[in-house]
Legacy VTK file of the C-alpha trace (Angstrom):
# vtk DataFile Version 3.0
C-alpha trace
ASCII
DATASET POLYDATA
POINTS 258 float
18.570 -116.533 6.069
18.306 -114.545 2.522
21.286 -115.443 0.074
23.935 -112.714 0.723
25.862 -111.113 -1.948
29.388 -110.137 -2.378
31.004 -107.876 -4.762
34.110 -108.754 -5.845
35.936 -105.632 -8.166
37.714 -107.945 -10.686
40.320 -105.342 -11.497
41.584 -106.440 -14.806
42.038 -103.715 -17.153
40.383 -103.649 -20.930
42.712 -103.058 -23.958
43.869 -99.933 -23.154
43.393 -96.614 -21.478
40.005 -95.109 -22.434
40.440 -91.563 -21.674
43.556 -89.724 -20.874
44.818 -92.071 -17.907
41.415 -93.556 -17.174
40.633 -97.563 -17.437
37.809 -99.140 -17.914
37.699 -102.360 -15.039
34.575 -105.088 -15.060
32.992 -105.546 -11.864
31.405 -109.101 -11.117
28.009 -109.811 -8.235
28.810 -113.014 -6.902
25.512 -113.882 -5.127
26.775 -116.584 -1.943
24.547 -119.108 -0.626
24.138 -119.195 2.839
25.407 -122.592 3.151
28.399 -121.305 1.121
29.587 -118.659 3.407
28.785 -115.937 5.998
27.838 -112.466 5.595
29.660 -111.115 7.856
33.255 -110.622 5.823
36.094 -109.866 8.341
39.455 -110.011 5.794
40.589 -111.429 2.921
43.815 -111.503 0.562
44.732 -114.023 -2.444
47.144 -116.825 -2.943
49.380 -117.252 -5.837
47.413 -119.156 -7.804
44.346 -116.726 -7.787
41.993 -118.321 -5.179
40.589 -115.765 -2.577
40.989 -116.816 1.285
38.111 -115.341 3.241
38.067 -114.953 6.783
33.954 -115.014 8.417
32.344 -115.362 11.896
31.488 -118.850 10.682
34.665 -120.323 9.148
36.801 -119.991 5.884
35.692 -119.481 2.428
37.936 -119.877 -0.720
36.571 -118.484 -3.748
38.481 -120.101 -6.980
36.333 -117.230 -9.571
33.473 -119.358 -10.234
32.272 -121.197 -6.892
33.097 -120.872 -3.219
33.877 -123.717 -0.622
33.969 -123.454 2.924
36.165 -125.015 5.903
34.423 -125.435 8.992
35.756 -126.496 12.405
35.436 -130.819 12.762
34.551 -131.049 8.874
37.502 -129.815 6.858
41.554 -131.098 6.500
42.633 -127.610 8.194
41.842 -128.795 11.164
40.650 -125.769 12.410
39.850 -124.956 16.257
36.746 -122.673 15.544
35.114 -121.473 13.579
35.434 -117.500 14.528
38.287 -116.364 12.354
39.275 -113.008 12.586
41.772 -112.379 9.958
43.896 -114.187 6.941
47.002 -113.850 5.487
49.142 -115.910 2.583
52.098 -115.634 1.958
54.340 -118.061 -0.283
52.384 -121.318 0.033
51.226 -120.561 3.673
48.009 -119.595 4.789
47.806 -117.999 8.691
44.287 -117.256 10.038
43.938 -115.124 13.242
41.094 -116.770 15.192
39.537 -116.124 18.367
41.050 -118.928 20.078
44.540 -117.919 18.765
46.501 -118.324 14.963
46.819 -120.737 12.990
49.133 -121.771 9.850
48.380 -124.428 6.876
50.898 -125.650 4.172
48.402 -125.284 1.056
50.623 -127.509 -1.096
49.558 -130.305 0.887
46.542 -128.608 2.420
47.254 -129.549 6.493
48.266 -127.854 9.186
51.507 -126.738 10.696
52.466 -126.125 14.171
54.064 -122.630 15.434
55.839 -123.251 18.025
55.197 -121.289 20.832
52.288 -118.989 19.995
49.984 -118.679 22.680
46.363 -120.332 22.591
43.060 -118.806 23.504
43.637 -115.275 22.930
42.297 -113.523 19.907
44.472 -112.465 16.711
42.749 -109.939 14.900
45.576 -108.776 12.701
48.555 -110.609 10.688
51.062 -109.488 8.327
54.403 -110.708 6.870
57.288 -109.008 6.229
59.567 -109.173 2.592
61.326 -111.732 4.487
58.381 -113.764 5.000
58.528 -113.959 8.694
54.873 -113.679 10.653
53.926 -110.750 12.848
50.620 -110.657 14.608
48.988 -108.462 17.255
47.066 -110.416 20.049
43.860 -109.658 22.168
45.940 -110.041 25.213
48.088 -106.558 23.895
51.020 -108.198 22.481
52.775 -107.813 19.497
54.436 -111.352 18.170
56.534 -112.331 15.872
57.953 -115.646 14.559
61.040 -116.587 13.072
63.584 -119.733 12.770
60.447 -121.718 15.080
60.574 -119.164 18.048
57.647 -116.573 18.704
59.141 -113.418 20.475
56.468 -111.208 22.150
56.742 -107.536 22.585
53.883 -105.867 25.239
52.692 -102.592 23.371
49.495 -102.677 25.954
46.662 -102.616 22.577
43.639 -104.260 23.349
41.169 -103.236 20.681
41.314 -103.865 16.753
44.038 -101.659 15.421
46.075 -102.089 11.579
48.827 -103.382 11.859
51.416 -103.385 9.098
55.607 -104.103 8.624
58.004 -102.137 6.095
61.359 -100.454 6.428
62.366 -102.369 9.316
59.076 -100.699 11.585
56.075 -102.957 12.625
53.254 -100.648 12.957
50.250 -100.615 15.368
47.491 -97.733 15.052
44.643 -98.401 17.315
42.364 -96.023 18.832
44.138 -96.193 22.397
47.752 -95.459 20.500
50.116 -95.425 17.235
53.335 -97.189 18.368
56.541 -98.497 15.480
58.389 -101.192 16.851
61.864 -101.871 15.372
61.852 -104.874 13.538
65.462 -105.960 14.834
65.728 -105.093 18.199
61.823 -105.402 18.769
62.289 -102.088 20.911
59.614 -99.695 20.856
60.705 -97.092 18.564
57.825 -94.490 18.910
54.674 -94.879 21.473
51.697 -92.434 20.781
53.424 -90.560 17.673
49.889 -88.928 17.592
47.515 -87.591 19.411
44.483 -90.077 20.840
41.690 -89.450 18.524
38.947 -91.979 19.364
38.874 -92.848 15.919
40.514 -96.135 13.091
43.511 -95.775 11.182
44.708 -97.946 7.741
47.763 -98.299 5.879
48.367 -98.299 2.332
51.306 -98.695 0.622
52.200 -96.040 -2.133
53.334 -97.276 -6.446
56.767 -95.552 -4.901
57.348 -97.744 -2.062
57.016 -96.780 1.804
54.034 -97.169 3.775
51.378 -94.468 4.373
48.884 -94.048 7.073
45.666 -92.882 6.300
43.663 -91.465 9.898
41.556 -88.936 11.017
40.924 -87.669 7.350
44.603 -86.919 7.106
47.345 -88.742 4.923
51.162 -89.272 6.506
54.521 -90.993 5.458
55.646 -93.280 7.829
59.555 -92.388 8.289
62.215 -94.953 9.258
63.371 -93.696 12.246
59.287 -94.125 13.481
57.863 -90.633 12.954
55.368 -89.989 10.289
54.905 -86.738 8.130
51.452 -85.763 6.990
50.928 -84.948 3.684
48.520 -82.152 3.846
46.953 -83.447 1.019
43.634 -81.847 0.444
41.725 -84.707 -1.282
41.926 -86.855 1.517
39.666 -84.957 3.948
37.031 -87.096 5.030
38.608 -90.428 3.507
38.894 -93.819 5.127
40.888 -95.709 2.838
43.245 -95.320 0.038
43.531 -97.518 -2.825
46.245 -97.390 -5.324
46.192 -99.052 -9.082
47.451 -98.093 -12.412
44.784 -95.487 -13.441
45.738 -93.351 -9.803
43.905 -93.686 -6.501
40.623 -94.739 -5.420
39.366 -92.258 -2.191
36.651 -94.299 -0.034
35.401 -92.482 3.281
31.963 -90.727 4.100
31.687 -87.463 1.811
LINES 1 259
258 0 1 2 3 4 5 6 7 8 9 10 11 12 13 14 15 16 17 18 19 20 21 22 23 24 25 26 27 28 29 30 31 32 33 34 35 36 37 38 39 40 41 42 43 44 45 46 47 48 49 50 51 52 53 54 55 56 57 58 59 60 61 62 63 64 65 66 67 68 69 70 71 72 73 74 75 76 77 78 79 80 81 82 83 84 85 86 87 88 89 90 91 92 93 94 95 96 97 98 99 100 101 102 103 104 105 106 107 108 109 110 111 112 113 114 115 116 117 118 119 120 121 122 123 124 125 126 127 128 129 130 131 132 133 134 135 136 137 138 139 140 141 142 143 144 145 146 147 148 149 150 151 152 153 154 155 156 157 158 159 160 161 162 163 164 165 166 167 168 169 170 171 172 173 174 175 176 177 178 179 180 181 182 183 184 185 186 187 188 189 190 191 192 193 194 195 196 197 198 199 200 201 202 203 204 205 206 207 208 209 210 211 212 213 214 215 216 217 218 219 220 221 222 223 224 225 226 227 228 229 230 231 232 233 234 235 236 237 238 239 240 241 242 243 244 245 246 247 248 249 250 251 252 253 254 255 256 257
C-alpha cells in the first residue's frame, strides 16, 4: 500500500489580520505511514491537551503534532473490541468511540477502559455527541437514539437506520438522515418533531454559529434550528450548492461542489 497523506489545517492565526478581516493560517502535509494509520478517515475531534483522536476502518490513531500512534484491537491498553470504529468523541478526560460492534468509553488520565452500563453490544454507533452537561448521546444501527446519564442508558426508537448527523443544543437532540429530520426533547426524550422536512434523498450537517444555536446545513439550504423543534431557513444565497459550513474568526469557510 502507497504511504497516504493527510492534511491537517493547523488553524493558528499569524500576528494579525492581513487585509481588512482576512488571516493568514499555515497549513501542514502530514504524510502517514501505512503502518501508522488507515486511509480511510471516518471522524475525528481533539482532547484538551491538543492530541487528535482519529477514528479509521482499521483502529485508532492519535496524532500528538509531530508523530501518530495507533491502537489496535488485542495490542493496545484500550482494550478495544475491533478494530472498525466508526466515530470519536472527547469530552472532559473521556474518550467514546462508536464501533461496529457497539461504543465504547476510556478514562485517558489513566488510559483504560470504562464500562457503560447498559449500552447494547453488537450494533453499530456511527454518531456520538455530548451535551454542555457532559452526558453521552449516540444514535445506533439498530434505529435508536441513546443516551446515558447517572450509569443508566435510556433508548428512544426514532426508526433511522442509515448514517445521519446527529447533534444536541437547546435542550433538542437532533437526527437528520436521509429517511427523516426528527428533534427529540432532551428531558422528556419525547419526540418533539418527526420529518420537519421534506425526504430529499440527500446528507445533512450541523454547525454551530460564533452567536450560539445550532444550524443545519442540507440540500444547499441553511436553517436555524428553533427550540420548540422547527427550523427556519435562512435564505441565504451563498450557501447554494454548499455541504458544510465552517465558522472561525476571519468569517466562514463554504465547502460543497460549485
Amino acid at each position: 500500500m502507497r504511504p497516504i497523506h493527510l492534511i491537517l489545517f493547523l488553524l493558528s492565526a499569524l500576528a494579525g489580520p492581513v487585509i481588512g478581516q482576512d488571516y493568514l493560517y499555515k497549513v501542514r502535509q502530514h504524510r502517514i505511514e501505512p503502518n501508522k494509520a488507515s486511509n480511510y478517515i471516518r471522524a475525528l475531534d481533539r482532547d484538551r491537551h491538543g492530541m487528535i483522536w482519529i477514528a479509521t476502518d482499521q483502529g485508532v490513531a492519535r496524532f500528538d503534532g509531530f508523530r501518530f500512534d495507533r491502537f489496535l484491537q488485542g495490542d493496545s491498553p484500550l482494550g478495544m473490541r475491533t478494530n472498525d470504529i466508526l466515530s470519536c468523541k472527547v469530552h472532559g478526560d473521556m474518550l467514546y468511540l462508536g464501533t461496529s460492534k457497539g461504543i465504547q468509553a476510556y478514562d485517558l488520565r489513566h488510559f483504560k477502559p470504562v464500562e457503560i452500563k447498559g449500552a447494547v453490544e453488537g450494533v453499530s454507533v456511527p454518531k456520538i455527541a455530548t451535551d454542555s452537561s457532559g452526558t453521552l448521546w449516540w444514535y445506533s444501527g439498530d434505529g435508536f437514539l441513546n443516551r446515558y446519564a447517572r450509569d443508566r442508558v435510556e433508548r428512544v426508537d426514532v426508526e433511522i437506520y442509515s448514517y445521519a448527523a446527529l447533534a444536541v443544543s437547546d435542550g433538542m437532540a437532533w437526527l437528520a438522515a436521509k429517511e427523516k429530520h426528527l428533534a427529540v426533547d432532551t428531558g422528556t426524550l419525547a419526540v418533539a418533531t418527526d420529518s420537519i422536512y421534506p425526504r430529499i434523498n440527500t446528507y445533512a450537517n450541523f454547525v454551530r454559529p460564533p452567536g450560539g444555536g445550532l444550524q443545519m446545513i442540507y440540500h444547499g439550504s441553511l436553517h436555524n434550528m428553533r427550540r420548540d423543534g422547527s427550523m427556519e431557513n435562512t435564505k441565504d444565497r451563498a450557501i447554494d450548492q454548499v455541504t458544510h459550513v465552517v465558522y472561525g474568526k476571519g468569517g466562514r469557510c463554504l465547502v460543497g461542489n460549485r
